[in-house]
KEDREN-308694 format. One line per field, with one value per residue (C-alpha): residue in one letter; x, y, z. Coordinates in Angstrom, 2 decimals. Layout:
<nodes>
resn [a, ...] $
xx [X, ...] $
yy [Y, ...] $
zz [Z, ...] $
</nodes>
This chain:
<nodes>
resn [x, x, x, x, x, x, x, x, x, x, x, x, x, x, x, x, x, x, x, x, x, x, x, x, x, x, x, x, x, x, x, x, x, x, x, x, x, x, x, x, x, x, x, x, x, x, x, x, x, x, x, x, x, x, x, x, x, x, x, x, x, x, x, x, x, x, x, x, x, x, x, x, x, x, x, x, x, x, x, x, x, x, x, x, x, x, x, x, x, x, x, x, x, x, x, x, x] $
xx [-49.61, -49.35, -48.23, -45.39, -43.86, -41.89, -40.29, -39.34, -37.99, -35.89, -34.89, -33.62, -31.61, -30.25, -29.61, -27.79, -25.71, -24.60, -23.78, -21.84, -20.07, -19.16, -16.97, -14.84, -11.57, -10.87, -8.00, -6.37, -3.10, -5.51, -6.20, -4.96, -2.07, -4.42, -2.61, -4.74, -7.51, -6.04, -1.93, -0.76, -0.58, 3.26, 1.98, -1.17, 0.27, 0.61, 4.23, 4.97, 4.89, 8.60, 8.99, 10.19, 13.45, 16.00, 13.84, 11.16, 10.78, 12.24, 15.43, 15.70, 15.04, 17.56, 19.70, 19.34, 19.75, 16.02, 14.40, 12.62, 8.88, 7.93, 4.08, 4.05, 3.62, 0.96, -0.90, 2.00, 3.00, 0.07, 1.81, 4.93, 3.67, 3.68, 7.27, 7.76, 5.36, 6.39, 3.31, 5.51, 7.91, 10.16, 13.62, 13.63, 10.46, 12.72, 14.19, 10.81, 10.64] $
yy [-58.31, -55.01, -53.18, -55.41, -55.47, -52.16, -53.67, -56.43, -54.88, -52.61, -55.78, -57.45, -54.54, -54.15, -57.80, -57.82, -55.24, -56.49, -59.30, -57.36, -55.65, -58.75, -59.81, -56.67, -56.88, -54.15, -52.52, -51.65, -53.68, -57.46, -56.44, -58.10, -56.66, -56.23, -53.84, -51.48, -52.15, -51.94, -50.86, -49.05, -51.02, -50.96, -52.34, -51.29, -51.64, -55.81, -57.56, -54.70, -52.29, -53.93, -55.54, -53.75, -52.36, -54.30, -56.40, -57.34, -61.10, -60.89, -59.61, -61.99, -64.99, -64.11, -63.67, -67.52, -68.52, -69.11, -69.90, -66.66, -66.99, -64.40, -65.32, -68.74, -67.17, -65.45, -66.15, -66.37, -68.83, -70.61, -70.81, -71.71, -75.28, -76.31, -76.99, -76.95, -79.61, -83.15, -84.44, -82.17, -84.51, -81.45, -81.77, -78.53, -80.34, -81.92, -78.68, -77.45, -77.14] $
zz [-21.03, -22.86, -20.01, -19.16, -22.86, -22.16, -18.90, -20.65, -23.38, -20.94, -18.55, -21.71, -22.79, -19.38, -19.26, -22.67, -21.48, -18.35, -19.88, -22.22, -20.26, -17.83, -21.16, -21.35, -19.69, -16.85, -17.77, -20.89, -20.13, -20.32, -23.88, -26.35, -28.83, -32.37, -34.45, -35.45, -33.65, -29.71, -30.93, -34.03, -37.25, -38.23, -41.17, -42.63, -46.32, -45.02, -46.10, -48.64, -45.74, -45.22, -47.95, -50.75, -52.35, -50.81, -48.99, -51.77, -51.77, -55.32, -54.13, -50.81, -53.25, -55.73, -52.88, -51.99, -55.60, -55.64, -59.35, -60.70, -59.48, -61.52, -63.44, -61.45, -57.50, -57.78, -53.74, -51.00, -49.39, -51.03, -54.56, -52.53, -51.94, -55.85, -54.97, -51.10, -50.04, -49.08, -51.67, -54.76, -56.58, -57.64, -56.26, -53.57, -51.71, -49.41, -48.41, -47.17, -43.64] $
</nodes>
């Protein structure tokens, strides 16, 4: 049995590979658009990468004649849903799409 454990140790190696390999796509092209992992990340900062100066949530809220958020949003757009959830009973929840 001792002389077989290298061939199976190679044959499962092999075997894990091929299998491996079976998974990968063929070309480039079939793989799937992951910024930066298989395109560039246009965003590696995340939304403040965009957002920020004139685009800063802060400014495209007080733009809508949004409430200041300020020390009450703290996780977005999980804060959000204090207020723009059917369940809230504040007045803008039936706004929320």
């Amino acid at each position: 049995m001792r002389a077989l454990e290298p061939w199976i140790a190679a044959l499962t190696v092999v075997m894990a590979v091929g299998g491996w390999m079976g998974a990968v796509p063929a070309a480039a092209e079939d793989l799937p658009d992951l910024p930066g992992i298989t395109s560039p990340d246009e965003a590696p900062e995340g939304c403040v990468s965009c957002h920020t100066g004139a685009m800063s949530l802060k400014n495209k809220l007080a733009a809508l004649k949004h409430r200041n958020i300020d020390g009450k949003v703290e996780v977005i757009p999980d804060d959000c849903k204090s207020c723009h959830s059917s369940p809230s009973t504040r007045a803008v929840a039936s706004t929320a799409t």
